[in-house]
PyMOL Python script that loads the backbone (N, CA, C, O; Angstrom):
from pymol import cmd

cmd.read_pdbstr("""\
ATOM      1  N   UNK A   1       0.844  -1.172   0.000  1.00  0.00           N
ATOM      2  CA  UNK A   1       0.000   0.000   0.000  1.00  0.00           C
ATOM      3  C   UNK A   1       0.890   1.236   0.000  1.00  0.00           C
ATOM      4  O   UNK A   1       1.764   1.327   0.862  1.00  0.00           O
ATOM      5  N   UNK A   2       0.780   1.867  -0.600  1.00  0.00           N
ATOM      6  CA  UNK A   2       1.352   3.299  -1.048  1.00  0.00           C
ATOM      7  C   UNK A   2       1.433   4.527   0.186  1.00  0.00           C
ATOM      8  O   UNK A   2       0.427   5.011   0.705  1.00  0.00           O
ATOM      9  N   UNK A   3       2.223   4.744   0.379  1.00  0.00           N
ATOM     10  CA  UNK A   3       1.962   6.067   1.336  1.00  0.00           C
ATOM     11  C   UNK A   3       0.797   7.141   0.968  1.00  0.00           C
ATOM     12  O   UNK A   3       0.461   7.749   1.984  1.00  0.00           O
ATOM     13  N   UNK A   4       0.208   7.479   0.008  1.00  0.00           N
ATOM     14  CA  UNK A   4      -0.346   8.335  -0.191  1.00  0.00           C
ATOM     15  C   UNK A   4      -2.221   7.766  -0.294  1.00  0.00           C
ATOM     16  O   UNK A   4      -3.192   8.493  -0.082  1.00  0.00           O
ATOM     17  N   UNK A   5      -2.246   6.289  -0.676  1.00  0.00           N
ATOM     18  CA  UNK A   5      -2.793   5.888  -0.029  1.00  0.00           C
ATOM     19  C   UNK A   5      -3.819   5.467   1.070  1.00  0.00           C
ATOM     20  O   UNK A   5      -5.041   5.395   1.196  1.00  0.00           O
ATOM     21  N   UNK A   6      -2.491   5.183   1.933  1.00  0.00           N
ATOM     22  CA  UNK A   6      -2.707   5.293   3.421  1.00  0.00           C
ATOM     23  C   UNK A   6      -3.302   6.650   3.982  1.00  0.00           C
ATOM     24  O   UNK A   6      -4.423   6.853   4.448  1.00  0.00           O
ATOM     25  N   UNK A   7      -2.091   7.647   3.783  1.00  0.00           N
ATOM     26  CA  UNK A   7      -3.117   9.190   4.001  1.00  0.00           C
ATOM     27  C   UNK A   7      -4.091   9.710   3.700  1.00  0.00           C
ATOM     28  O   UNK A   7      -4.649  10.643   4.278  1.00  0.00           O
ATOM     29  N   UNK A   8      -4.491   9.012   2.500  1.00  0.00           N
ATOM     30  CA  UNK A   8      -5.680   9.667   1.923  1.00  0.00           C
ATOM     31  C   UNK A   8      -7.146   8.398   2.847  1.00  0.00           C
ATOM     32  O   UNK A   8      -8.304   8.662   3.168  1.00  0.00           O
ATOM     33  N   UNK A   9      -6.676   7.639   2.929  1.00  0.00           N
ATOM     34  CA  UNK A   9      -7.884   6.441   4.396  1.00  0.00           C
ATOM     35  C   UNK A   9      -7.683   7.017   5.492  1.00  0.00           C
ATOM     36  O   UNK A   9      -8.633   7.504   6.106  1.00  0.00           O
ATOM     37  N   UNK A  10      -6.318   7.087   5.999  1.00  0.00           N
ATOM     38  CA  UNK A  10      -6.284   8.131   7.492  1.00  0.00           C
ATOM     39  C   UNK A  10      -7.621   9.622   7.417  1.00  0.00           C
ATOM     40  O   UNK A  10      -8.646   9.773   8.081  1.00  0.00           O
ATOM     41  N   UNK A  11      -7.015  10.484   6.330  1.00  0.00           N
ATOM     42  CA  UNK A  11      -7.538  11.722   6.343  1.00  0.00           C
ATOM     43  C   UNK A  11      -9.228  11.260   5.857  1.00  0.00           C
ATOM     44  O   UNK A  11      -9.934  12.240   5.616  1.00  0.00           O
ATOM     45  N   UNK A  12      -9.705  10.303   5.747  1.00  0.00           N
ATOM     46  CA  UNK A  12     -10.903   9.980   5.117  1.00  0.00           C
ATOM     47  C   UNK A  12     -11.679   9.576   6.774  1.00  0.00           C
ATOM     48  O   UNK A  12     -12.785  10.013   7.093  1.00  0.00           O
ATOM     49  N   UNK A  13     -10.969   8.823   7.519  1.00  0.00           N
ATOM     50  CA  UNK A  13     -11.335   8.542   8.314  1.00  0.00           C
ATOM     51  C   UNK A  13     -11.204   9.151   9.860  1.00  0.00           C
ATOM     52  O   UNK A  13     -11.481   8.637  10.944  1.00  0.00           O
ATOM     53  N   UNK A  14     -10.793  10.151   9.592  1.00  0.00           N
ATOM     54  CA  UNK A  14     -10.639  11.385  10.605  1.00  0.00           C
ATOM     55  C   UNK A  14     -11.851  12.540   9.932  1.00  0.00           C
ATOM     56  O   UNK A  14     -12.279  13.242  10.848  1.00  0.00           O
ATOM     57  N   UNK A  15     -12.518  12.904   8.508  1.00  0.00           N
ATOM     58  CA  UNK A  15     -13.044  13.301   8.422  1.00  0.00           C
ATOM     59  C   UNK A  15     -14.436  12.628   8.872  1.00  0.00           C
ATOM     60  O   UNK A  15     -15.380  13.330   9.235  1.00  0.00           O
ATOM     61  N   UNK A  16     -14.511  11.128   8.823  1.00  0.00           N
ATOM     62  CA  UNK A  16     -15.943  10.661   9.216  1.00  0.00           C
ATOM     63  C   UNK A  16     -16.014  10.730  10.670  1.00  0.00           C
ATOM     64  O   UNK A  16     -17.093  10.668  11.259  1.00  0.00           O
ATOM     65  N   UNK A  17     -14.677  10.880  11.383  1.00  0.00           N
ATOM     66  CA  UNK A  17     -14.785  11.015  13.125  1.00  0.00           C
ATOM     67  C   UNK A  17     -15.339  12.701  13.612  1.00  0.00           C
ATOM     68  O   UNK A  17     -15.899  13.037  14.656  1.00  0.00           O
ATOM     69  N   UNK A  18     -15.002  13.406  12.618  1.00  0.00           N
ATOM     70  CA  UNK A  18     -15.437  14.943  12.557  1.00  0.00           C
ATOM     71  C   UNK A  18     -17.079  15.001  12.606  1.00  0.00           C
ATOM     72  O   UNK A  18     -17.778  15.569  13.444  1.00  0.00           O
ATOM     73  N   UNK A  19     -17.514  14.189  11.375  1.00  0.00           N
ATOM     74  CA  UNK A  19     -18.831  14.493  11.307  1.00  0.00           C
ATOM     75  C   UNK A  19     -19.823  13.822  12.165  1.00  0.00           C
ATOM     76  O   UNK A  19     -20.997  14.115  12.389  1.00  0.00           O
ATOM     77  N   UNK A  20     -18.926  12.641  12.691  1.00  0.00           N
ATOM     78  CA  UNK A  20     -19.999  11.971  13.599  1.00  0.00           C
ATOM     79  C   UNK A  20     -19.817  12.535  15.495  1.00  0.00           C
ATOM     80  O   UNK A  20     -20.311  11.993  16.483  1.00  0.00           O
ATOM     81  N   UNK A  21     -19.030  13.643  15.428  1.00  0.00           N
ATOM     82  CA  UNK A  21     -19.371  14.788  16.279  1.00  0.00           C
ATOM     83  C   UNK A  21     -19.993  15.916  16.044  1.00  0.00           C
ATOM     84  O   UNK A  21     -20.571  16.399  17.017  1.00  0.00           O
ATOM     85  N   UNK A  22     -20.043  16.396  15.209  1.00  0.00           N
ATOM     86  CA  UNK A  22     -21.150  17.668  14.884  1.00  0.00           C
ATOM     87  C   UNK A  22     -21.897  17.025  14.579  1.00  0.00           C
ATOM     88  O   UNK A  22     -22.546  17.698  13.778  1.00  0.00           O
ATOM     89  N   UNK A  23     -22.385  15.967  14.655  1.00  0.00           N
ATOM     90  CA  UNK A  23     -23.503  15.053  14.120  1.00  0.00           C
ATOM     91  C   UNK A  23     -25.001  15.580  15.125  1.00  0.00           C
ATOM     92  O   UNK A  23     -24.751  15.309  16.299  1.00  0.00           O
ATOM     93  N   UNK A  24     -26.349  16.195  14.999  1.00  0.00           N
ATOM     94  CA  UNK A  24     -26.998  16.361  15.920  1.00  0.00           C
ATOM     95  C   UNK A  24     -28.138  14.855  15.983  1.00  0.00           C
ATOM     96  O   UNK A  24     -29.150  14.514  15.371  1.00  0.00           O
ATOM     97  N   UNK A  25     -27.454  14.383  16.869  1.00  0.00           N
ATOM     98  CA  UNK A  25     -28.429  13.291  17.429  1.00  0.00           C
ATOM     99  C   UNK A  25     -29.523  13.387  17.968  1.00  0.00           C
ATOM    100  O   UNK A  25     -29.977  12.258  18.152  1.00  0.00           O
ATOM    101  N   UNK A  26     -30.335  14.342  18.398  1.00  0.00           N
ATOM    102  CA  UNK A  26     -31.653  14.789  18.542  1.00  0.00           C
ATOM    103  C   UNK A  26     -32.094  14.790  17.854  1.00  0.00           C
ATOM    104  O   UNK A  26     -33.267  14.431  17.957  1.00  0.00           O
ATOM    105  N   UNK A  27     -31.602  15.167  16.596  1.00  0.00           N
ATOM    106  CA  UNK A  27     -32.725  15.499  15.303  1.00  0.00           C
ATOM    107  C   UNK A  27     -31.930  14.020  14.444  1.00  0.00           C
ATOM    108  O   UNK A  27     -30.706  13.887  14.481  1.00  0.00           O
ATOM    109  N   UNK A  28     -32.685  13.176  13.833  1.00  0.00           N
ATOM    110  CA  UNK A  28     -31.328  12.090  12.929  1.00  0.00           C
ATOM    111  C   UNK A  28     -32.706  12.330  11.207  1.00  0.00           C
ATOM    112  O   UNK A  28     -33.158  11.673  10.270  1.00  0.00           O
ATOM    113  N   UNK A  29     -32.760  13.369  11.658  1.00  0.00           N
ATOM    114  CA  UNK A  29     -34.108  13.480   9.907  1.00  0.00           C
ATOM    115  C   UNK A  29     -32.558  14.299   8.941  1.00  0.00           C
ATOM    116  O   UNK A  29     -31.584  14.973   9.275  1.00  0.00           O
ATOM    117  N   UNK A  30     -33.110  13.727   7.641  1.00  0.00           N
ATOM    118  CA  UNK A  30     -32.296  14.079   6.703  1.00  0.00           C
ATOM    119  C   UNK A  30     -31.772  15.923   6.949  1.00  0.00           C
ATOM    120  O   UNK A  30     -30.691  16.501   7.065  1.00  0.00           O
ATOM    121  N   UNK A  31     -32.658  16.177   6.943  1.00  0.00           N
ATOM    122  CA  UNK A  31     -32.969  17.608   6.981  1.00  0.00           C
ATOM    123  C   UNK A  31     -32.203  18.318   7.736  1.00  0.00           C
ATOM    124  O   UNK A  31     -31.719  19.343   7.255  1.00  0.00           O
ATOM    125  N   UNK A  32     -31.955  18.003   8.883  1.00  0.00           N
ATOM    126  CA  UNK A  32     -31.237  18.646   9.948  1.00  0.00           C
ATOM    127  C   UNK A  32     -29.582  17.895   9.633  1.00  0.00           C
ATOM    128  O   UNK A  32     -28.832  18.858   9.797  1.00  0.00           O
ATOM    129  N   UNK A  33     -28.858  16.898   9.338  1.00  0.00           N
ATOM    130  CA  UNK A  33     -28.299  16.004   8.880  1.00  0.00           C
ATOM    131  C   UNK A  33     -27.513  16.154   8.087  1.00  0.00           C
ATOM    132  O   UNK A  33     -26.288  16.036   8.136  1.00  0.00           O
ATOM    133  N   UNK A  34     -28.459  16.543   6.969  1.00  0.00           N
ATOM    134  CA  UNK A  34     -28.053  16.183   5.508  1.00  0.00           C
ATOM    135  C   UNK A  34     -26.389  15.923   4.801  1.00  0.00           C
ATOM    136  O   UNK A  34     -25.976  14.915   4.228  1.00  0.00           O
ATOM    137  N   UNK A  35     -25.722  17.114   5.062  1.00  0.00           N
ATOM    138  CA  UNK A  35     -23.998  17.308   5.348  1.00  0.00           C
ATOM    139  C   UNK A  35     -23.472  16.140   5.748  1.00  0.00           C
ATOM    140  O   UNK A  35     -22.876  15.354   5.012  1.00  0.00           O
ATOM    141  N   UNK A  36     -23.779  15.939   7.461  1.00  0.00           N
ATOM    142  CA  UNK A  36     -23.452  14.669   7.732  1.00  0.00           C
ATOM    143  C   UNK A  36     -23.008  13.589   7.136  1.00  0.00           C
ATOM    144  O   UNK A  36     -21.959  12.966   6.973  1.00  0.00           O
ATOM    145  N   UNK A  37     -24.572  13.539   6.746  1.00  0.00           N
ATOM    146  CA  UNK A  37     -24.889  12.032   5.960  1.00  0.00           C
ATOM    147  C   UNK A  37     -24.056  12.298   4.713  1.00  0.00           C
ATOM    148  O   UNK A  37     -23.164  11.491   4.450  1.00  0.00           O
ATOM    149  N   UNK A  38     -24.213  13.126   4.085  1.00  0.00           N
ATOM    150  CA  UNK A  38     -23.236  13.030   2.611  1.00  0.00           C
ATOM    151  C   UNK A  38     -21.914  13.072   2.938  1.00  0.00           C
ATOM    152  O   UNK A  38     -21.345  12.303   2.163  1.00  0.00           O
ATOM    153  N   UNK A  39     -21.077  13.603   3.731  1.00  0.00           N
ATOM    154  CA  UNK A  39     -20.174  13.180   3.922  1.00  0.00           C
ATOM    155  C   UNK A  39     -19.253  12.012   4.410  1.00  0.00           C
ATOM    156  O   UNK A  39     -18.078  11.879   4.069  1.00  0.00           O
ATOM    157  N   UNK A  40     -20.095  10.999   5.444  1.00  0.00           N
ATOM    158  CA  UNK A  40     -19.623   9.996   6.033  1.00  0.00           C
ATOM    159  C   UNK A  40     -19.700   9.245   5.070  1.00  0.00           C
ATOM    160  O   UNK A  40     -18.828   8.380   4.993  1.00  0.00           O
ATOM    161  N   UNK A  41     -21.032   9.316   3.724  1.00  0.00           N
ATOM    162  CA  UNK A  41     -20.789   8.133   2.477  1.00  0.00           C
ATOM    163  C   UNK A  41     -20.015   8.647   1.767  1.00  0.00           C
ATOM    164  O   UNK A  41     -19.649   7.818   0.934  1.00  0.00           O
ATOM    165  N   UNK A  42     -19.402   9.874   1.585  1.00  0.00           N
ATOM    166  CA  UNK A  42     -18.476  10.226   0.552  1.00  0.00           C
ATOM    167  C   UNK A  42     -17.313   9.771   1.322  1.00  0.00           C
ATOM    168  O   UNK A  42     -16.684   8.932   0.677  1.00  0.00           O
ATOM    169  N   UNK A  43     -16.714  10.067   2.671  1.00  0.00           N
ATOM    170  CA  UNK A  43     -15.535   9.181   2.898  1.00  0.00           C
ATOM    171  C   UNK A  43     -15.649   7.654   2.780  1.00  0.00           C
ATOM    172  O   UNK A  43     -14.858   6.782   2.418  1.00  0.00           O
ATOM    173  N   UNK A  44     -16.992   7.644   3.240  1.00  0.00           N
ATOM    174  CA  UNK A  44     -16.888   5.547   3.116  1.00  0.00           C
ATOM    175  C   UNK A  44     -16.309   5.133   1.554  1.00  0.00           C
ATOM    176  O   UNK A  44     -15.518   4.210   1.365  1.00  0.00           O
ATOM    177  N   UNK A  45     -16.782   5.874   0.644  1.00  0.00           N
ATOM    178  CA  UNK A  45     -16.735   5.628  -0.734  1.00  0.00           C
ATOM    179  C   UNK A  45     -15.085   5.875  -0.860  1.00  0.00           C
ATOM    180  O   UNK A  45     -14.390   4.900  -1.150  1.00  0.00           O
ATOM    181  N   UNK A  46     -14.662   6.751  -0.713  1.00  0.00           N
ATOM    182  CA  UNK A  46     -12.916   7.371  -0.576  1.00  0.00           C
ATOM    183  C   UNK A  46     -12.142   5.529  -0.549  1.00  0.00           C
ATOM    184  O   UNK A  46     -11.792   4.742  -1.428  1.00  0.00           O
ATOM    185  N   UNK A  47     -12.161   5.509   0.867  1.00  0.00           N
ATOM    186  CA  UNK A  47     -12.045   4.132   1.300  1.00  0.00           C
ATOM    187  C   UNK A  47     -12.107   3.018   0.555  1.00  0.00           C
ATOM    188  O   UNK A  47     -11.318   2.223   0.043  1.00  0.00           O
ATOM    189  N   UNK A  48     -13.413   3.203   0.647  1.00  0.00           N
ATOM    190  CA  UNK A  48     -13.576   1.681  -0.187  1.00  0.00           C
ATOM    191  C   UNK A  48     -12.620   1.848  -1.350  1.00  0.00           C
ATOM    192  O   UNK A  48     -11.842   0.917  -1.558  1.00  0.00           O
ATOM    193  N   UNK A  49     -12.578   2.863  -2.098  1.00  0.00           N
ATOM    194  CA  UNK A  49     -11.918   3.349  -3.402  1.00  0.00           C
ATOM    195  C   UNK A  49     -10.807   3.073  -3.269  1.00  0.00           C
ATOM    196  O   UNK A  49     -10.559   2.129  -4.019  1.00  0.00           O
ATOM    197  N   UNK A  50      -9.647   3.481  -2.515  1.00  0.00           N
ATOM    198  CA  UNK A  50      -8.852   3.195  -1.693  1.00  0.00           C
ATOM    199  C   UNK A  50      -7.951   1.864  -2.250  1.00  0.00           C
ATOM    200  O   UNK A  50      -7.052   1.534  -3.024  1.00  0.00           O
ATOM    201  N   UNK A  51      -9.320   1.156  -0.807  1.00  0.00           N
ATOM    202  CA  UNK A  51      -8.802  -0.211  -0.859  1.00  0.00           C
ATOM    203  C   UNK A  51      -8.970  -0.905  -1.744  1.00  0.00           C
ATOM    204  O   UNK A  51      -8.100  -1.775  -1.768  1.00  0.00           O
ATOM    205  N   UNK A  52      -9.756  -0.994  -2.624  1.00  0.00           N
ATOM    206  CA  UNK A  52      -9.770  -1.722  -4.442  1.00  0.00           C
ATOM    207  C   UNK A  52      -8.698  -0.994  -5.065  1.00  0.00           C
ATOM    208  O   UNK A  52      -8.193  -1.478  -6.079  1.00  0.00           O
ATOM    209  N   UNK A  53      -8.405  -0.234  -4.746  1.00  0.00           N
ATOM    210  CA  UNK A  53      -6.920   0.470  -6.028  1.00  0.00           C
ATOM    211  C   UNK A  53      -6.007  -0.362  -5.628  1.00  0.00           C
ATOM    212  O   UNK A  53      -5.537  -1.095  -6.498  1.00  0.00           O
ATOM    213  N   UNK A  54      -5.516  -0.491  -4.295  1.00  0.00           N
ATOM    214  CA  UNK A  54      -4.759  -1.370  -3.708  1.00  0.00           C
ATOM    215  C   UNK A  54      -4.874  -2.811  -4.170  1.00  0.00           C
ATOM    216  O   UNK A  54      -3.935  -3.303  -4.796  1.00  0.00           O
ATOM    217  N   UNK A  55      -5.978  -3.530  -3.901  1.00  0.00           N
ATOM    218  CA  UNK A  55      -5.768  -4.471  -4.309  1.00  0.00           C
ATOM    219  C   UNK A  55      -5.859  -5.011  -5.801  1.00  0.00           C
ATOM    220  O   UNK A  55      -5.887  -6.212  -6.070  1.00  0.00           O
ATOM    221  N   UNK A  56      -5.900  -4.018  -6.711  1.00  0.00           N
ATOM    222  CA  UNK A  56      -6.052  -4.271  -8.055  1.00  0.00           C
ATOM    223  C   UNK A  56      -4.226  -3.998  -8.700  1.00  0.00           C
ATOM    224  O   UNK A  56      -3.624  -4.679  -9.531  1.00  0.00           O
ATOM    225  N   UNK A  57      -3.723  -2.716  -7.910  1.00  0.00           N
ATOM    226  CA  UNK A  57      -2.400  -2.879  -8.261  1.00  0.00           C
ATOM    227  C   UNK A  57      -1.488  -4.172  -7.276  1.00  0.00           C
ATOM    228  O   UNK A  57      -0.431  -4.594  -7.744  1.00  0.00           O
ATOM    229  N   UNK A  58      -1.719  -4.418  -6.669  1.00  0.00           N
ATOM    230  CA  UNK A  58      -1.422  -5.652  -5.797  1.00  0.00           C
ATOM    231  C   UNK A  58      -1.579  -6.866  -7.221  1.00  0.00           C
ATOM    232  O   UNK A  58      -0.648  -7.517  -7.695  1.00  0.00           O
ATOM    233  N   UNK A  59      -2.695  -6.889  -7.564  1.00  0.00           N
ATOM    234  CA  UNK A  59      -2.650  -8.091  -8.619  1.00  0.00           C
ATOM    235  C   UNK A  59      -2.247  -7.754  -9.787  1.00  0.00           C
ATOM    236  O   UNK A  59      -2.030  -8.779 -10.433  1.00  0.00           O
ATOM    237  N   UNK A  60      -2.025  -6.767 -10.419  1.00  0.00           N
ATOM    238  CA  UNK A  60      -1.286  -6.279 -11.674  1.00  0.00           C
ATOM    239  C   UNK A  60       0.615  -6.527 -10.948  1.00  0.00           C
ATOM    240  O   UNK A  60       1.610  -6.453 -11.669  1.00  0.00           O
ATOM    241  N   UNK A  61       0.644  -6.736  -9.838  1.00  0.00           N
ATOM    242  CA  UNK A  61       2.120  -7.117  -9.462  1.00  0.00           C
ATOM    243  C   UNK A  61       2.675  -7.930  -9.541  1.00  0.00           C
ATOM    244  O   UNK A  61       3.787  -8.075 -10.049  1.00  0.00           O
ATOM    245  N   UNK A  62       1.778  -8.888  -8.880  1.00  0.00           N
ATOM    246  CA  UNK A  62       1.892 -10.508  -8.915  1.00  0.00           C
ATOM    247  C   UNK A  62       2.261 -11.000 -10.063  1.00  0.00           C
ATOM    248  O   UNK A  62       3.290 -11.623 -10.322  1.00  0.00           O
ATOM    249  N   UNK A  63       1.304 -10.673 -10.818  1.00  0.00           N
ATOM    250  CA  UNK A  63       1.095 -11.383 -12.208  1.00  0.00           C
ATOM    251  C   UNK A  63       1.906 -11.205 -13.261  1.00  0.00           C
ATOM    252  O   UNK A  63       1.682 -11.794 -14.319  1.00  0.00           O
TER     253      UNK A  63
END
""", "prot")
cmd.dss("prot")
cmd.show_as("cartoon", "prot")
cmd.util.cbc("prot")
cmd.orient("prot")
């Protein structure tokens, strides 16, 4: 796994620890939310992205 990578899952996953503190749990309706919610799936997506690049250049190595 690549250093840059890695930073870019670190910094993905320090941004979803951000939002799930300004997160208002009293209210969980889209509406009040909304930010939130688009952001914790836009880092999940980062990630996931991430980790398939990895393992796709991982198998373009091997092989």
């Amino acid at each position: 796994m690549t250093t840059f990578r890695k930073t870019v899952i670190l910094a993905a996953l320090i941004l979803i620890v951000i939002q799930l503190i300004v997160f208002d749990y009293q209210d969980l309706r889209w509406v009040a939310n909304s930010s939130a919610y688009i952001g914790i799936v836009a880092m999940l997506l980062v990630i996931i992205s991430m980790i398939l690049s990895n393992r796709n250049e991982r198998k373009e190595t091997d092989s």
